[in-house]
C-alpha positions in Angstrom: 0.0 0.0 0.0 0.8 3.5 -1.0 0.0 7.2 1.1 -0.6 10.0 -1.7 1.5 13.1 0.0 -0.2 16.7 -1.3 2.1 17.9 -3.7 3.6 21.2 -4.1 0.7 23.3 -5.3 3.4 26.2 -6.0 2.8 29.9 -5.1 4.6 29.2 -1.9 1.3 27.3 -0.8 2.2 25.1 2.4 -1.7 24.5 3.5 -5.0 23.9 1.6 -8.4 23.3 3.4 -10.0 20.2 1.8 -13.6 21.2 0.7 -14.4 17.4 -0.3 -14.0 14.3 -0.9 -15.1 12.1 -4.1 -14.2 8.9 -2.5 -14.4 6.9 0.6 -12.3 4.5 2.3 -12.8 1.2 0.4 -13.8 2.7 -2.7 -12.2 1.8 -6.5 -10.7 4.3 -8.1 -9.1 4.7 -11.4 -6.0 6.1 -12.9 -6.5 10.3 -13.5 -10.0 10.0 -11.5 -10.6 13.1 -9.4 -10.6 12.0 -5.9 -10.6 15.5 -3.7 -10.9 19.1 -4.1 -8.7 21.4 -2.0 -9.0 25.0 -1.5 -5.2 27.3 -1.6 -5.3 30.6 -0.9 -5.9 31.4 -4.6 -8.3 28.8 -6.0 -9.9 25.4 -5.8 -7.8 22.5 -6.4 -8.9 19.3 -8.1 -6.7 16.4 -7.2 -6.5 13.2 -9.2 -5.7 9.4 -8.3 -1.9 8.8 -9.4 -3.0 5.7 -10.3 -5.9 2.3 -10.4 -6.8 1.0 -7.3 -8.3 1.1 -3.8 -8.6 3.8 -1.2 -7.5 2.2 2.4 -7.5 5.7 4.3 -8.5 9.0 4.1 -5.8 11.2 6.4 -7.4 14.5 6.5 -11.6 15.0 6.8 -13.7 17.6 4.8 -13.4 21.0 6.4 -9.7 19.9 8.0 -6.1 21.5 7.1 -3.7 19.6 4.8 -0.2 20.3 4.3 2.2 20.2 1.2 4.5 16.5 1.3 2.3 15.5 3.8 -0.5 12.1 3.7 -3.8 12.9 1.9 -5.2 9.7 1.2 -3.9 6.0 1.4 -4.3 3.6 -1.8 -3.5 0.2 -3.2 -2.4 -0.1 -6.3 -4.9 -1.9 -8.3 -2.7 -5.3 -8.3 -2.4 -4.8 -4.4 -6.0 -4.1 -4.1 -7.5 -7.7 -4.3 -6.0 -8.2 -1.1 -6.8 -5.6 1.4 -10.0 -5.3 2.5 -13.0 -3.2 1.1 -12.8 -0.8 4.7 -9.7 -0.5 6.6 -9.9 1.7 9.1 -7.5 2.4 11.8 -9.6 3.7 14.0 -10.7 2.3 17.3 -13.9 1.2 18.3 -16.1 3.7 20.7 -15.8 0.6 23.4 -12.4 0.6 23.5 -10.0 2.3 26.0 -8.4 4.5 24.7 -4.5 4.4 24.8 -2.1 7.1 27.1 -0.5 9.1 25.0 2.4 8.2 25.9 1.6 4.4 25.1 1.3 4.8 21.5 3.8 4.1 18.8 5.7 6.1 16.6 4.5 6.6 13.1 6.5 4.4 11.2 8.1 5.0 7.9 9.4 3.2 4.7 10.8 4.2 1.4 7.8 5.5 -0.9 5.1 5.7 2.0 4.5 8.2 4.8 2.6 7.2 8.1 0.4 10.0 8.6 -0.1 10.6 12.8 -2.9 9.6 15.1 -4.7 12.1 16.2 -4.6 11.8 20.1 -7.7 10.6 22.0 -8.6 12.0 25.2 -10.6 11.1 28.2 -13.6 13.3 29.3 -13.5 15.3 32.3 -16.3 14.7 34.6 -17.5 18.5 35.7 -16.8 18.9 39.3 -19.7 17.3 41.6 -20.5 14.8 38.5 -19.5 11.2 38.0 -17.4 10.9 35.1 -19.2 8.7 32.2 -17.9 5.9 30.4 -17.2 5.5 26.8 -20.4 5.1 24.9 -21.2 5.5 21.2 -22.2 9.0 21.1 -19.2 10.4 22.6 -17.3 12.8 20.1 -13.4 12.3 18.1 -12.1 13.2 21.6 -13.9 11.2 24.0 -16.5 13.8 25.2 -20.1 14.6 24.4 -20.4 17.5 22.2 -22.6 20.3 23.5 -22.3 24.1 23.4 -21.3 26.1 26.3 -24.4 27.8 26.3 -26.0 24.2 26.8 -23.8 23.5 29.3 -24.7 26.6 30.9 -28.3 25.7 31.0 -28.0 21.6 32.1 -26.0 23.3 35.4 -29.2 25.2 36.0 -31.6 22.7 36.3 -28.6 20.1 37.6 -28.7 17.9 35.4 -24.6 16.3 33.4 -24.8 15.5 29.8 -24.8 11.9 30.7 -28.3 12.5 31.2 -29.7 13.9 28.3 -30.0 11.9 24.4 -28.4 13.9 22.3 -29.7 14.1 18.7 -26.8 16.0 16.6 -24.2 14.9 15.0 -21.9 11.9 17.0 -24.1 12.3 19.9 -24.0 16.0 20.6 -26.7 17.3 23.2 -28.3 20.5 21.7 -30.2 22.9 23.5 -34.0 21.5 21.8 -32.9 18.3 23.6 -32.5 19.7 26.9 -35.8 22.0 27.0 -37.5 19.0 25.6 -36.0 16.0 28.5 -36.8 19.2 30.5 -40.5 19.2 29.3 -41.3 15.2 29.4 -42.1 13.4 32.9 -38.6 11.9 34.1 -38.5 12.6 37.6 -34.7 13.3 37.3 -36.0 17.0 36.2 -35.5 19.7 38.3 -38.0 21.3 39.9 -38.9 24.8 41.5 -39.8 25.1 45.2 -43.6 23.8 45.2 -42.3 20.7 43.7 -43.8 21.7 39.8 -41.8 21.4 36.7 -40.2 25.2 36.1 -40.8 27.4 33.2 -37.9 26.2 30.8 -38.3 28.6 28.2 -37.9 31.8 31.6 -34.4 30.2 32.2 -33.0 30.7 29.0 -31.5 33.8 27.5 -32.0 34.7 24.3 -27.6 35.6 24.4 -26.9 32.1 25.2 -27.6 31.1 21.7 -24.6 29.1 20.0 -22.7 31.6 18.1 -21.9 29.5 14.6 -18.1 30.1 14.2 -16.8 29.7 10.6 -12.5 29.8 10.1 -11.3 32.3 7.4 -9.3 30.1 5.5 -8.3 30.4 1.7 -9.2 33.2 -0.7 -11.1 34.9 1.9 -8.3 35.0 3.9 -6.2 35.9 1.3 -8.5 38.4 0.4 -9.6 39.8 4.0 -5.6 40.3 4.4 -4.9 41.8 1.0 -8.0 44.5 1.4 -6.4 45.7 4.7 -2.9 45.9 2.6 -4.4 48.1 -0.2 -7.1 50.4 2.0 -4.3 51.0 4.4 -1.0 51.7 2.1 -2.6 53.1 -0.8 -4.4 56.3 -0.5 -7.9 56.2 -2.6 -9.5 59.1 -4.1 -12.8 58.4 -5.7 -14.4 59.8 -9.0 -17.8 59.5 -10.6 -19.5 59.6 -13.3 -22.9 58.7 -15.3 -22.5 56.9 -18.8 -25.3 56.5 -21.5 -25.0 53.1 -22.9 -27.8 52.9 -25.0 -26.3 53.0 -28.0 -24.0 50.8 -26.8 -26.8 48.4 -25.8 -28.2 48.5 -29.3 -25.3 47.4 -31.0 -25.0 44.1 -28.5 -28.4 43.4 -29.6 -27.4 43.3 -33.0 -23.8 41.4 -33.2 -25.4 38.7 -30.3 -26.7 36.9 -32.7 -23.4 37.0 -34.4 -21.5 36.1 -31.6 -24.0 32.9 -30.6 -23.1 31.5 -34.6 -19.2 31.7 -32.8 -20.7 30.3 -29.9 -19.8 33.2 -27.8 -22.3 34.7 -25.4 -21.3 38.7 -26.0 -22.3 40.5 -22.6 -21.4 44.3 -22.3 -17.8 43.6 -20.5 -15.9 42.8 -23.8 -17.0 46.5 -24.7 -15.7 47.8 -21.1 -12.5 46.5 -21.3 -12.1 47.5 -25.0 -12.9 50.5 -24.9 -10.6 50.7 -21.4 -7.3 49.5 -23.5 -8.3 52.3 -26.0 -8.6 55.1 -23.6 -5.2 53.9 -21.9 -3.8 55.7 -24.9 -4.9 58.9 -23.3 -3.7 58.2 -19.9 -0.9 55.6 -19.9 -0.3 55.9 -16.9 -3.9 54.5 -15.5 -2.4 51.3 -16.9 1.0 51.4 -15.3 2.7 50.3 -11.5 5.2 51.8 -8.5 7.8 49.6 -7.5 8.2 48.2 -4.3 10.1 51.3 -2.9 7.5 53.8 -4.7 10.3 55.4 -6.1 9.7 54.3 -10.0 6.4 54.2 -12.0 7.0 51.1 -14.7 4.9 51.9 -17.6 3.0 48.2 -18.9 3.4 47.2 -22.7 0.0 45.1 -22.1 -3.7 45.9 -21.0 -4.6 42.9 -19.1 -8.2 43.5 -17.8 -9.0 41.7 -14.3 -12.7 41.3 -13.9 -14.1 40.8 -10.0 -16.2 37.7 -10.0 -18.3 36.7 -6.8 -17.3 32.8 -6.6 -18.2 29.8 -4.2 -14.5 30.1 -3.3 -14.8 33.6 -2.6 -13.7 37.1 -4.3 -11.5 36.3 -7.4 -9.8 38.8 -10.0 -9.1 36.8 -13.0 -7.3 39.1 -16.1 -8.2 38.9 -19.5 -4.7 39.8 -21.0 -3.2 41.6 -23.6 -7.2 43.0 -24.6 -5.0 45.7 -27.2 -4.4 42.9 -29.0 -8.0 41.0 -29.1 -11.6 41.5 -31.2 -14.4 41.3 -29.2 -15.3 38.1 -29.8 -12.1 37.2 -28.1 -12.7 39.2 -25.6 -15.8 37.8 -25.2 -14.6 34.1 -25.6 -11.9 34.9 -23.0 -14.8 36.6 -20.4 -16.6 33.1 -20.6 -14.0 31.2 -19.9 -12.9 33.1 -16.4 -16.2 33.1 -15.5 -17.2 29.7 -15.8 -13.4 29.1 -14.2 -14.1 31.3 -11.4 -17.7 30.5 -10.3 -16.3 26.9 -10.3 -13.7 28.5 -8.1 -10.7 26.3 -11.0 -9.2 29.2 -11.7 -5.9 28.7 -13.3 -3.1 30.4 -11.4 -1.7 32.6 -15.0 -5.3 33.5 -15.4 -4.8 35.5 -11.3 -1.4 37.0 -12.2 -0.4 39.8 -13.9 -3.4 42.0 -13.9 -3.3 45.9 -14.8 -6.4 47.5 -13.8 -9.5 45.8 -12.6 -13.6 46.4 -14.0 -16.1 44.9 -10.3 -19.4 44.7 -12.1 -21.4 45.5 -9.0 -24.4 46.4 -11.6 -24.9 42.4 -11.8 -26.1 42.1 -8.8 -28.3 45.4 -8.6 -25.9 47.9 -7.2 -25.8 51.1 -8.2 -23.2 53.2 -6.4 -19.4 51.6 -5.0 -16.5 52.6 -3.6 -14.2 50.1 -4.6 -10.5 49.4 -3.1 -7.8 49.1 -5.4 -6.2 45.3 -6.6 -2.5 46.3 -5.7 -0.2 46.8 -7.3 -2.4 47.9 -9.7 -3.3 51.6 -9.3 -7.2 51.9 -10.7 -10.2 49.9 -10.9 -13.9 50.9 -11.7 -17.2 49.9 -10.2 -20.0 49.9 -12.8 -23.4 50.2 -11.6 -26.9 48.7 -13.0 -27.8 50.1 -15.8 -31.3 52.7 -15.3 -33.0 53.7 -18.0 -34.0 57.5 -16.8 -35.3 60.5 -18.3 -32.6 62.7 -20.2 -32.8 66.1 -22.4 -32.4 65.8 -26.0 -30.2 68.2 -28.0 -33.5 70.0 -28.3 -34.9 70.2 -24.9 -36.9 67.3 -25.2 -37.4 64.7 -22.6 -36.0 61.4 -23.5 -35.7 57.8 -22.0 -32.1 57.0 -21.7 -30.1 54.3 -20.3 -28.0 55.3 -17.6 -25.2 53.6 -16.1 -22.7 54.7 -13.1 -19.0 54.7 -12.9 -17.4 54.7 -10.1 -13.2 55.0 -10.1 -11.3 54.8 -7.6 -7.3 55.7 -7.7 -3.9 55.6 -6.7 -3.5 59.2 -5.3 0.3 58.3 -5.3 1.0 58.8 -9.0 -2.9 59.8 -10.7 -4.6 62.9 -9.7 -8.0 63.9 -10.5 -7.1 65.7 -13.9 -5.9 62.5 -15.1 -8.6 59.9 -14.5 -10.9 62.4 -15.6 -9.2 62.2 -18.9 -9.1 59.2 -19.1 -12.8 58.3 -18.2 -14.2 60.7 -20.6 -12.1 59.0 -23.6 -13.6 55.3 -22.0 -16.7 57.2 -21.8 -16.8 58.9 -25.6 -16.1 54.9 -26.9 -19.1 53.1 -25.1 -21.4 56.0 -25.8 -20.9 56.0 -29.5 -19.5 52.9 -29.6 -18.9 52.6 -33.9 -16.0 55.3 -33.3 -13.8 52.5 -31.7 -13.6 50.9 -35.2 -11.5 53.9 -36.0 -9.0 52.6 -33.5 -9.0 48.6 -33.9 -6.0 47.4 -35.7 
C-alpha cells in the first residue's frame, strides 16, 4: 500500500483546506480519476488518483487542514487491491479504551510511503460534583459529548450532566432542543422549583446564550480579508464619478449577439468595457502602469490585461483577461466566458490571477448602483460599474428622453494619478461606449 503526499501546489502554498472528498475509504478508483478538491489561498484544487486501485484511508476530513509532502489519502495499487479489504480503518472502536499518550507508537516510515499521525484521544472530564461517564457510542473524536457552552450553561441550572440527556446532533452531541424537551417530558430526574412543579424552561433561557456559529477564514477569503487591509491601508484612494449613456452601446449588442452565438460566444457588455478601457489607456498611460516596491519608479506596462471581480463559491476572485489591445471582441468575449465559468467553479488557473493591470467589479450584476471600490494592488485603478437605469434625459432640443443610464465609479492611486488625469481618461472610455462605432477607428 501507498499514502498520496499533497504535492507542491506552487505559489509558496504550504496548506489547503479540503472542501471534499469524491471517494471513501474502500472505494475503487481509477487512474487520473478526481478524488478531492482542495481550496489554496488562490483557487480550488482538483486532485487526481496517481494511479488504479483502492482507497484504504483517508488522512485528512472535509473542512480539516492539509499540508504540502504530507498524507492525503492511502491507496493500493490496483494489483495490491484484491488483497486488502473493502474498509480498513485504523480507528478504534467507541468501546475501546483509549491508549495514554504516551503508550502509543511512533508513526513508522518506509521508502515511498509516509505514516500520517494519530490524532490523540482523550478522556472526558467529569465536571466537578459529576460522575465521570464511560465510553459510549455518542461520545465525540475526543472522547467527550459535544454540546455548546451555552447548553452546558443551561444543564448546570436545572442540575442535570450530559450523561443524562440523548443527544440528537451529530456523534451524539446534546443541543439545546434536547434539553428544553427531556426538561418538558415526565422523568423525575428533572428539576423542579420550590412547590415541587416542573419550572418554566423557556424563563431560564436567555435569548444571548444562543450558539454563536463560528466559521475559520481560511483560503481566498483569507487571502482576500488580508490583501484589502494591505491596499485600503497603504494606498491612499481618491474616488471619481461619473454617469454613462450606454444605450447606444446596448443596441449594437443586440445586434452582433446573434453574431456572436453562430461563434458560440455569449457577447455581454464587459468585452466593450474593457475594449474601450485598453483604448482610452492611450490617453492616460499611466492609469495602466505600476510603482515599485520602494515607490520610487512608476513602470509603464506594454499590455492591458483586464482583471474582472467575479463573486465565486470560493470567494472574491480577480481573474485578467490579457493583452485585450491585441484582441476582437469576440475574443474578448470568448476569453470573459472562460474566467467566468473558471471562477464561479472557483478552478481558476493560477496565470489566469497574475499579472493584472487594472481591474472592472461589475457590482451592476447584482443590482448595485453606487461603490467605492478598493484598489487590486499593485495595480493603481479599478472601476465599479453600476446597474444600468433607463432615466429621463434632455435631448439636444430640450426634449425629454428615455435613456439608459449607467454609473461609474473610479477609484485611484493618489500616489501617481490625480483627479485631472482619471478624468481624462474616463471621458475617452466614456466617448467609446457612448458611441460605440467610433472605436472601429481605432481597432488594428
Amino acid at each position: 500500500m501507498s499514502d498520496f503526499m499533497l504535492p507542491d501546489i506552487g505559489e509558496g502554498i504550504v496548506e489547503c483546506e479540503v472542501v471534499e472528498w469524491h471517494v471513501a475509504e474502500g472505494d475503487p478508483i481509477k487512474e487520473d480519476q478526481p478524488v478531492v478538491e482542495v481550496m489554496t489561498d488562490k483557487a480550488l484544487v482538483e486532485i487526481t488518483a496517481p494511479e488504479a486501485g483502492r482507497v484504504t484511508r483517508l488522512y485528512v476530513q472535509k473542512g480539516e487542514i492539509a499540508r504540502v509532502h504530507a498524507p492525503l489519502f492511502g491507496y493500493a495499487a490496483e494489483n495490491e487491491a484484491a488483497d486488502v479489504p473493502a474498509t480498513t480503518t485504523d480507528e478504534p472502536s467507541p468501546h475501546d479504551e483509549p491508549t495514554p499518550p504516551d503508550e502509543r507508537e511512533a508513526p513508522q516510515s518506509s521508502a515511498g510511503r509516509s505514516a500520517a499521525p494519530q490524532a490523540p484521544v482523550y478522556r472526558d472530564t467529569a465536571p466537578e460534583g459529576t460522575e465521570s461517564a464511560t465510553e459510549e457510542p455518542r461520545r465525540g473524536p475526543y472522547g467527550r459529548i459535544p454540546a455548546a457552552p451555552a447548553v452546558r450553561r443551561l444543564l448546570r441550572e436545572h442540575g442535570l450532566s450530559l450523561d443524562e440527556v440523548p443527544g440528537s446532533g451529530r456523534q451524539g452531541r446534546v443541543l439545546k432542543d434536547d434539553v428544553l424537551g427531556y426538561l418538558a417530558s415526565d422523568d423525575p430526574r428533572h428539576a423542579r422549583d420550590d412547590d415541587g412543579a416542573a419550572g418554566d424552561v423557556a424563563a431560564h433561557v436567555d435569548p444571548a446564550d444562543e450558539e454563536v456559529r463560528i466559521e475559520p477564514l481560511r483560503g481566498v477569503r483569507a487571502v482576500m480579508a488580508k490583501r484589502m487591509v494591505e491596499a485600503a491601508s497603504t494606498i491612499p484612494h481618491f474616488q471619481y464619478g461619473e454617469e454613462i449613456d450606454v444605450t447606444e452601446l446596448l443596441a449594437l449588442r443586440e445586434r452582433l449577439k446573434p453574431l456572436a452565438a453562430a461563434e458560440e460566444t455569449r457577447l455581454t457588455l464587459m468585452p466593450f468595457f474593457m475594449k474601450a478601457m485598453a483604448l482610452a489607456v492611450r490617453e492616460a498611460p499611466v492609469v495602466n502602469a505600476r510603482l515599485n516596491e520602494e515607490a520610487s519608479e512608476i513602470h509603464y506596462l506594454p499590455s492591458v490585461n483586464v482583471g474582472m471581480a467575479v463573486d465565486s463559491r470560493a470567494g472574491l476572485l480577480v481573474p485578467n483577461v490579457k493583452g485585450v489591445e491585441r484582441l476582437s471582441l469576440l475574443g474578448i468575449a470568448a476569453e470573459v466566458g472562460r474566467l467566468t465559468e473558471a471562477a464561479r467553479a472557483g478552478r481558476v488557473n493560477q496565470e489566469d490571477l497574475k499579472g493584472g493591470t487594472i481591474s472592472i467589479s461589475n457590482i451592476g450584476a447584482l443590482g448595485g448602483t453606487y461603490a467605492a471600490p478598493i484598489i487590486n494592488a499593485p495595480e493603481v485603478a479599478i472601476v465599479a460599474i453600476g446597474k444600468t437605469q433607463w432615466l429621463p434625459r434632455f435631448d439636444a432640443e430640450d426634449r425629454v428622453v428615455k435613456r439608459a443610464i449607467m454609473t461609474v465609479t473610479w477609484a485611484g492611486d493618489h500616489r501617481i494619478i490625480d483627479g485631472g488625469t482619471i478624468a481624462r481618461f474616463c471621458n475617452a472610455w466614456k466617448g467609446y461606449l457612448e458611441d460605440p462605432e467610433t472605436m472601429l477607428l481605432h481597432l488594428s
